[in-house]
N, C-alpha and C positions, 0 to 999 in steps of 0.2 A: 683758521676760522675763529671769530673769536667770540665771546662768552654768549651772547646775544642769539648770532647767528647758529649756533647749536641749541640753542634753547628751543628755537623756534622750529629748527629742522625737527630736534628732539619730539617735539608737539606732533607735526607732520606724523611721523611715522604714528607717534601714537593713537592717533586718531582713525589710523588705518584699524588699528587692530579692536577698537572697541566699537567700531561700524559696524561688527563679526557677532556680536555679544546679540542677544534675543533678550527681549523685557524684561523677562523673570532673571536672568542673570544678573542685569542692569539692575532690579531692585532689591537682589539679595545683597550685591556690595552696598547700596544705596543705607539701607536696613541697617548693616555694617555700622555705616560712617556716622550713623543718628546714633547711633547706641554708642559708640568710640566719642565720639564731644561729648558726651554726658559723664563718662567714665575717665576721663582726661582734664574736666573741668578746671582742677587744682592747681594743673598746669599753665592751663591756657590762660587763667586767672592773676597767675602771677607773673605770666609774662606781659600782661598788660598794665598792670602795676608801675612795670618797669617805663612803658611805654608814654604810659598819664603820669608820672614823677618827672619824665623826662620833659614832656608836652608844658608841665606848670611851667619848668625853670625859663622855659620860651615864651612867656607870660602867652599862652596859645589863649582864644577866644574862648568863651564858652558853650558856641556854638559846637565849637570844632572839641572840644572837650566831649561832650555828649556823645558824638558823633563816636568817638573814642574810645568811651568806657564800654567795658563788657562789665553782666553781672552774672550770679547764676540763672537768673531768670532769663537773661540776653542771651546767655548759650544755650538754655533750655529752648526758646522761643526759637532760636537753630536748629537745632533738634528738630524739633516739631515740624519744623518748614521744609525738611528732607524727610520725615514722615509723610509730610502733605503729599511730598511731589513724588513716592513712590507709589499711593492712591490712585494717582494721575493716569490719565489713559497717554500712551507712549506715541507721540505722533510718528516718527520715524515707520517709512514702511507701510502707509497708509497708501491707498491708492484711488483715484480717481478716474471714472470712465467719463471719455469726451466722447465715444460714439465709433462708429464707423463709413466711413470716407466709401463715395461714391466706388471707386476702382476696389475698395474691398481692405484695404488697409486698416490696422482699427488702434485709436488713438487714446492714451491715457495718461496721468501721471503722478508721479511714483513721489511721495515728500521723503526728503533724508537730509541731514546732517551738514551744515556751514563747510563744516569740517576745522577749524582751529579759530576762536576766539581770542581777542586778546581787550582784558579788562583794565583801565588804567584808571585808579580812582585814589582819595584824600585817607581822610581818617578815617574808614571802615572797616573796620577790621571782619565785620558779619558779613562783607561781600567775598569774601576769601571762603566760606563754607556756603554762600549761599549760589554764585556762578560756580560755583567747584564742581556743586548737586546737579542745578539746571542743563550745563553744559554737560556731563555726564550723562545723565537720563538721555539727553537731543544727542546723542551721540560725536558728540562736539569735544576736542582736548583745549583746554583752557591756558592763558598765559595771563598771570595778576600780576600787575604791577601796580603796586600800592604804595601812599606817602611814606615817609621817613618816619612818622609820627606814630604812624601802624603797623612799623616792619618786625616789630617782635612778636606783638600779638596775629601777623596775619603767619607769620615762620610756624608759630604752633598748632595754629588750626592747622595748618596743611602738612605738617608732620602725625597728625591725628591722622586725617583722611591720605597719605602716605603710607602709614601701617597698615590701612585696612585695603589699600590696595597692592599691598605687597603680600598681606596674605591671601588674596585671589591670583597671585602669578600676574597680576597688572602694570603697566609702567608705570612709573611716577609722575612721568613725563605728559600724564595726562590732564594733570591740576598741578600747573608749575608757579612756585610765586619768586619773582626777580629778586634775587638777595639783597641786591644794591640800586639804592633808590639816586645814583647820582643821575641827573636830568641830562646827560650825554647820552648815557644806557637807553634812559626811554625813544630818546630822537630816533637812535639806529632802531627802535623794537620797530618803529614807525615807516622803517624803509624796508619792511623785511614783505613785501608784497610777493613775493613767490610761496611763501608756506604759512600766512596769516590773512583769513579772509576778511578778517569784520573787527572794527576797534569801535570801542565802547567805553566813552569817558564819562565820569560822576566825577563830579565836584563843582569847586567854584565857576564863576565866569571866566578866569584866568585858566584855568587849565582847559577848559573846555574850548579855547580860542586858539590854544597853543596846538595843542592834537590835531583841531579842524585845520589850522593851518600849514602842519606839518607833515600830514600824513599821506602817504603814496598808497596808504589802504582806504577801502569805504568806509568812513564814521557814521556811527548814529550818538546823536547827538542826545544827552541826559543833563537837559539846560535845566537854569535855575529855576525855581519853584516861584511865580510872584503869579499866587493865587486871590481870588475875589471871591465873596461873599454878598451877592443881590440882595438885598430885602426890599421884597416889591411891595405895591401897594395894597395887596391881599394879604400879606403873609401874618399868619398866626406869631402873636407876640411874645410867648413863651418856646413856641418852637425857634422863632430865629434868638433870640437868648443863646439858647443852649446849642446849635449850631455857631454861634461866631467865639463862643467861649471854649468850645472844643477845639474849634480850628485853629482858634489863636493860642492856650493856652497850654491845652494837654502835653503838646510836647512842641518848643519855638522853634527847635533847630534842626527842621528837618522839610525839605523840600515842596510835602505836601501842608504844610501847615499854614494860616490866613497870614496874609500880608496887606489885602485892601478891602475894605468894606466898604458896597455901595448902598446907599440908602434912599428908595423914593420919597420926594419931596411929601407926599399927601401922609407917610405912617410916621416922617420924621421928627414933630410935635411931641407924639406919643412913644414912640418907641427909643430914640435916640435919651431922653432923658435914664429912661431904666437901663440900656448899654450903657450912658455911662457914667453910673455907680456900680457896676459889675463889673466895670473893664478897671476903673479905681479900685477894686477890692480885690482885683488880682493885678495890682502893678506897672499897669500897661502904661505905656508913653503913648500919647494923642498926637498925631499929627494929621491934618485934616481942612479942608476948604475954609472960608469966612463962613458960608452959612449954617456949617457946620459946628464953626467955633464957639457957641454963645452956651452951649451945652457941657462942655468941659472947660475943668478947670487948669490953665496955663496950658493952653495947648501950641502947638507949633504949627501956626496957618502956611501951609504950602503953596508956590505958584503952581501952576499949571503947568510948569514941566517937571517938579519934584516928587511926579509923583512916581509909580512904578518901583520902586526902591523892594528889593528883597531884602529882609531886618534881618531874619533869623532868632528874632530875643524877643522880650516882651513890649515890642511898638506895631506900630499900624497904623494907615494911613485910611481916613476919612472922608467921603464926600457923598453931598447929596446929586440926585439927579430926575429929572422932567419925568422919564419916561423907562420903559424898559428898553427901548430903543438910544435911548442914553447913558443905559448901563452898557448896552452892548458898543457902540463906541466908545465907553473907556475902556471894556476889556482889550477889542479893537487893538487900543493905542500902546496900552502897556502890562498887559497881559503876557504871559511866555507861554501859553501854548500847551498847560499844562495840567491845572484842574481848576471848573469854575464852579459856582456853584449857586443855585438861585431857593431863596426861599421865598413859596406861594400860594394860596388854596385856589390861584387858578389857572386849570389843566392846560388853558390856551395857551397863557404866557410862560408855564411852563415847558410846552412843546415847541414855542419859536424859539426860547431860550437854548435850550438841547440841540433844536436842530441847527441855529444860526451862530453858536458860538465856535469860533475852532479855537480849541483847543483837547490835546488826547484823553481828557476824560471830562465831563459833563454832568454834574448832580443836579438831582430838582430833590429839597428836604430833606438833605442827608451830608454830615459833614467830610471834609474836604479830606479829613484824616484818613476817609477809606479808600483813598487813590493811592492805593499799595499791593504788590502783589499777591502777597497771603491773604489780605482782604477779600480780593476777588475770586481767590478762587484759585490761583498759581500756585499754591505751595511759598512761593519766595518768587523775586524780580533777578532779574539781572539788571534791568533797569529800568527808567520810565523815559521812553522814547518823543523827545518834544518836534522833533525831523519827521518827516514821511517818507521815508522809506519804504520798506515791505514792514514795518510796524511802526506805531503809533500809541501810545501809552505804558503800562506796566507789561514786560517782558519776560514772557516765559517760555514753556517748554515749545509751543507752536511758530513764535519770532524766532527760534534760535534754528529753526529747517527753513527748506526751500523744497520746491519741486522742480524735480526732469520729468520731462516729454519720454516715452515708453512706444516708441512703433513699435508693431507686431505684423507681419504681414504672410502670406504663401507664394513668394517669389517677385512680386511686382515693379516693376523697372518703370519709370517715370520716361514720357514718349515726349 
């Protein structure tokens, strides 16, 4: 058998055994493992050192750099996010009544546990404490398999949350991270459909292509992030400001963060001149339509099919549009499905906006950075679901169950 295929068996069982565990169990180890990263800090700190020393000499991105570094605040904000999620009400074990059936039979069903996840993601190393939690809590044994770039700092988080499950008499085997990031190991993790129910990729477009197309398990897909930013013909000029400078600037390299700005023709006079000296005061590369261009200085006039591009850094693509129904056909076009976002003072064009976009999460006033799962309400993501599958958006403790059907009946034989 060989290293993989025990992993994954290894998973299997373990997962048996923490189906068994009741909530309050579940959030005493939980409790555990926030207070263990906090306590372990020193470690976890310098084993990323090692991992961002190694990343430079591969002159790595800066994207992917960010994406990389731990600070104390980084592990604290871990911490906190497996605080969150033992606040959480436990879906696992819920149950639902559907009624009862004319011949007397009575029909319900019961939400429980994936049963074995497997996480396959880049330079995150906060995804290795954050699916460790989520999966944990949803009664779910976890398998990470993380970049080359990540594998020292994601080896320490999970020897933290290893100790605190070994002092509950728990498996290890239930937050497993792959020691060896050769891209052989991952294909076979890919065939192991007998004891891995659900793959779950974050990262680029490349690996997210590779997975979908590899894999003999169900994917849910954590596509790229190439988010919009509406400014309609209502919208307050100091609130859309301070939404596209959020979106775009607070943090570039990360999924949720602005990649395209749309701007209605009637506030673009007025509003576009004040973007941009604000998007020049913080850096930003312009690239943007002709009728756009007259506004900024050296900008990179795009065709019409360059646009959609996920940056990651401090760029962003421009154009004006007719209508709100013209914004909604470029989202349409080159949108991912992922967050959009419209600034307006009206509630109409607000609500067609919401209701007519697809994409997993939808703002009206509010920036695009809060399409994360600590934001919402999750504690932490496992991830931000761009697929339709049984979820759709930031991923937490209720995407990571399903439900069976529960007959009950007093003998009744089907005639």
């Amino acid at each position: 058998m060989s290293m993989i295929t025990e992993l994954a068996h290894a998973a299997r069982q373990a997962s048996r055994q923490l189906a068994a565990l009741d909530s309050d169990s579940k959030n005493q180890v939980l409790s555990a493992m926030s207070s263990a990263l906090r306590a372990n800090q020193d470690g976890i700190l310098a084993a990323n050192q090692h991992d961002l020393q190694a990343a430079r000499d591969q002159d790595i991105s800066e994207a992917m750099l960010d994406r990389l570094t731990l600070t104390p605040e980084r592990i604290n904000a871990m911490a906190e996010g497996i605080d969150t999620i033992v606040g959480l009400a436990d879906p696992v074990g819920l149950r639902r009544e559907l009624g009862t059936r004319p011949n007397g039979i009575k029909i319900s069903k019961l939400r429980v546990p994936l049963g074995v996840i497997c996480m396959i993601y880049e330079a995150r190393p906060n995804v290795t404490a954050d699916a460790g939690a989520l999966c944990f809590k949803s009664g779910n044994a976890v398998i990470l398999r993380g970049g080359k770039e990540a594998l020292r700092s994601s080896l320490a988080i999970a020897e933290v949350l290893h100790q605190v499950l070994r002092l509950f008499n728990l498996p290890e085997a239930l937050i497993t991270v792959v020691p060896d990031p050769d891209r052989t190991l991952m294909l076979e993790l890919l065939q192991q459909r007998q004891t891995i129910d659900l793959v779950i990729p974050r990262g680029g477009e490349g690996l997210i292509n590779f997975v979908t197309d590899n894999s003999k398990i169900p994917v849910i897909q954590h596509f790229k992030g190439v988010c919009h930013l509406y400014v309609d013909r209502s919208a307050d000029v100091e609130k859309a400001l301070n939404l596209l400078l959020n979106g775009k600037t607070q943090r570039t390299g990360v999924c949720n963060a602005l990649e395209g700005l749309l701007v209605h023709k009637d506030i673009a006079p007025v509003w576009l001149p004040i973007a941009a000296q604000a998007l020049a005061d913080k850096g930003v590369k312009i690239n943007c339509d002709v009728a756009s261009a007259v506004y900024f200085e050296q900008p990179t006039v795009l065709t019409d099919e360059q646009f959609g591009e996920e940056y990651l850094g401090l760029e962003i693509a421009i154009r004006q549009v007719d209508s709100l129904d013209g914004a909604m056909e470029h989202i349409a076009r080159f949108g991912s499905h992922h967050t959009e976002v419209i600034c307006t003072e009206d509630l109409q064009a607000a609500t067609k906006f919401q209701q007519q976009v697809d994409a997993s999460v939808v703002m009206a006033n509010a920036s695009s950075r809060f399409s994360d799962g600590a934001e919402l309400g999750l504690g932490a993501e496992i991830g931000i679901a761009t697929t339709k599958l049984h979820a759709y958006g930031p991923m937490g403790l209720e995407s990571l169950t399903t439900e069976k059907y529960l007959v009950n009946g007093t003998g009744q034989v089907r005639t």
